[in-house]
N, C-alpha and C positions, 0 to 999 in steps of 0.2 A: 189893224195889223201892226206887230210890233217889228219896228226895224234891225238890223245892226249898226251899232258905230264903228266909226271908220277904225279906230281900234281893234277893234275885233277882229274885223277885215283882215286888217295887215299881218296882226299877231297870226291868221290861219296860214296867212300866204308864205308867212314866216316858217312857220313850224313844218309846212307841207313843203317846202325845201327842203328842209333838215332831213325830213320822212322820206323823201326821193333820194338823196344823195344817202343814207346810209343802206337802204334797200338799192341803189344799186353797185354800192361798194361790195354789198355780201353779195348779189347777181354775179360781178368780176370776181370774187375769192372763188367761188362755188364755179362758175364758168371755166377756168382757170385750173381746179384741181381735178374738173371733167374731160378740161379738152373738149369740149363743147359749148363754142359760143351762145348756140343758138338758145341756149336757154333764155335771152334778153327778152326774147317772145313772152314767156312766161312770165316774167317778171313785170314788163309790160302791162296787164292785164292788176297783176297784184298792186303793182302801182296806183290805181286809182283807188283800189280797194283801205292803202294806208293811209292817202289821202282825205280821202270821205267817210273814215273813222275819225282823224286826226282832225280835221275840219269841225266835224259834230261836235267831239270832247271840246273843242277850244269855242264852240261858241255853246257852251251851255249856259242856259238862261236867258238867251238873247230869241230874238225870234219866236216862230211861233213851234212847239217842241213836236206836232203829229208832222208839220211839212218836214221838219230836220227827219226827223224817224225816217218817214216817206225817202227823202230822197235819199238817204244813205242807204235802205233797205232797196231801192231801186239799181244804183251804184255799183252797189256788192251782187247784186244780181249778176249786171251784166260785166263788170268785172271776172267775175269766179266762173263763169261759164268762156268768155272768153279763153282765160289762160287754162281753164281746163281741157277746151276746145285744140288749142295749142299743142298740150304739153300732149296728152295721148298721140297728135297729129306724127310728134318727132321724136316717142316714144321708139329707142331700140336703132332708129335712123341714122344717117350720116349728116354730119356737120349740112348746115345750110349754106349753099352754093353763093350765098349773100355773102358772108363774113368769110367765106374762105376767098373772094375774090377782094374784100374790103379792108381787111384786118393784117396783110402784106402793107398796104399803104403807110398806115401808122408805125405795126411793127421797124418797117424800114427807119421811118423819121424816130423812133426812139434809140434804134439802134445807132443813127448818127449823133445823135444827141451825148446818148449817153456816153458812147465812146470816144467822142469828140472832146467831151468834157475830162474825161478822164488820161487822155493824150494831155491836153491843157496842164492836167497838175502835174501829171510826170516833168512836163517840160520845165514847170515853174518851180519846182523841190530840185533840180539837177542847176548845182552852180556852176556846174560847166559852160551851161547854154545860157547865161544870164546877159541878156544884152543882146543876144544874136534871135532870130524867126524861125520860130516852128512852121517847117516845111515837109514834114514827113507823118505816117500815116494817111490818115482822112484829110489832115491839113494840106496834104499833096496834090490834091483834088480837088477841092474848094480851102476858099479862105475863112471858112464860116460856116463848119458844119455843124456847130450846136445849132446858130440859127436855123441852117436850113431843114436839121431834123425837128425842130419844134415848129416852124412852119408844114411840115410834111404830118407832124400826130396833128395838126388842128385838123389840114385834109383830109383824115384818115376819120378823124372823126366824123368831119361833116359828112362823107360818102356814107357813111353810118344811117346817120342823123336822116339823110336824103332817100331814105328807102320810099316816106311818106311824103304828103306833100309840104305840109306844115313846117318836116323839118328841112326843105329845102332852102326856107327863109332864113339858113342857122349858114347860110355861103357868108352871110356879113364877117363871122369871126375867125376863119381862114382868113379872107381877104383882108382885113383888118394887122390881125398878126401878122399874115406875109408883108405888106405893105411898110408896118410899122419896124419889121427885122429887117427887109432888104432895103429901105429907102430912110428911115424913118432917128430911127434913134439908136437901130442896132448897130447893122453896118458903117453906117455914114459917121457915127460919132466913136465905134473902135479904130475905125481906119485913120480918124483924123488925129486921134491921141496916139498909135503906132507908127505915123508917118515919118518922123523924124530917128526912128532905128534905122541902125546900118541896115543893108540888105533888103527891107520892107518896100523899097522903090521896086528893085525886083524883081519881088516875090510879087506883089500888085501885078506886073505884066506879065508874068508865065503861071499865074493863077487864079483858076475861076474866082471871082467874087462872089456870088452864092449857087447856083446849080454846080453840082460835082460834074467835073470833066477831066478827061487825062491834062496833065499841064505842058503848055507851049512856050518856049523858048522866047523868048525876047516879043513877046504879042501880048498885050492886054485882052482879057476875055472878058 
């Protein structure tokens, strides 16, 4: 029996990334121009299908060629039947109850994200404010709302991710993220380079540090 070398290996594990992440950027474009997340299901299913084409192509010549055939013809088997299985299931149907209770979560974190960001440069191109703390908008309510919206898309994902069980194990990179914006390198090291602005003492006590809250008066939150 002829082996693969570890080359081979990785080079598959390589490429079958590539194969995922751009099948499922066309999954989001096409989800996206439907209004219908749930199509991920489907895609799902064709995922393994590019994989274990993609897999075969990059190990050709290696191994033994009737088990490669075998198993890819096995693969796409139950691949194609799966997502076919799927796709007539939500054929004509409403959004899946999944993603319309999961895809708020993320939505939310992108929208603080991005608008949080976007406040940011207003504030930093206005030479008026140069010197003085963005305390208005989302800044009003938290001190860190990019942070806390890109800890909010990790969550959003992971609820995603957690329909199954496998991807339950996927909690490590929210809590990671969160951990590393609210305690880590995000927060703790803007705060420590803004501390010496006027008014940033403050704004620190009548403003949430990371979860949005209405802002209290002379109370650190």
């Amino acid at each position: 029996m002829t082996g693969f070398p570890l080359s081979s290996v990785l080079g598959g594990v390589g490429l079958s990334i590539v194969a995922v992440v751009l099948l499922m950027a066309l999954t989001f474009a096409v989800a996206t121009a439907q209004r219908r997340h749930a199509v991920i299901d489907v895609a799902w299913g064709l995922g393994f299908v590019g994989i274990a084409v993609v897999v075969f192509l990059a190990s050709a010549g290696e191994g033994d060629d009737g088990r490669r055939i075998l198993v890819l013809v096995l693969v796409m088997v139950w691949s194609l039947r799966l997502a076919a299985f799927i796709g007539r299931r939500g054929r004509g149907g409403e959004e899946d109850p999944r993603y319309e209770d999961m895809l708020p979560v993320w939505a939310a974190g992108l929208f603080f994200e991005a608008v949080g960001d976007q406040q940011l440069a207003s504030f930093r191109n206005d030479p008026s404010r140069r010197g003085t703390v963005l305390d208005t908008g989302l800044w009003r309510s938290t001190r860190h709302p990019d942070y806390f919206g890109d800890a909010l898309v990790w969550t959003g994902l992971f609820l995603v991710a957690a329909d199954s069980w496998p991807g339950v194990l996927t909690v490590l990179s929210p809590a990671l993220m969160g951990w590393t914006l609210a305690a880590k390198t995000g927060k703790p090291l803007t705060e420590q380079r803004m501390s010496a602005r006027p008014g940033y003492k403050e704004y620190i006590e009548s403003t949430s540090g990371f979860f949005p809250r209405p802002p209290r008066a002379g109370r650190r939150i």
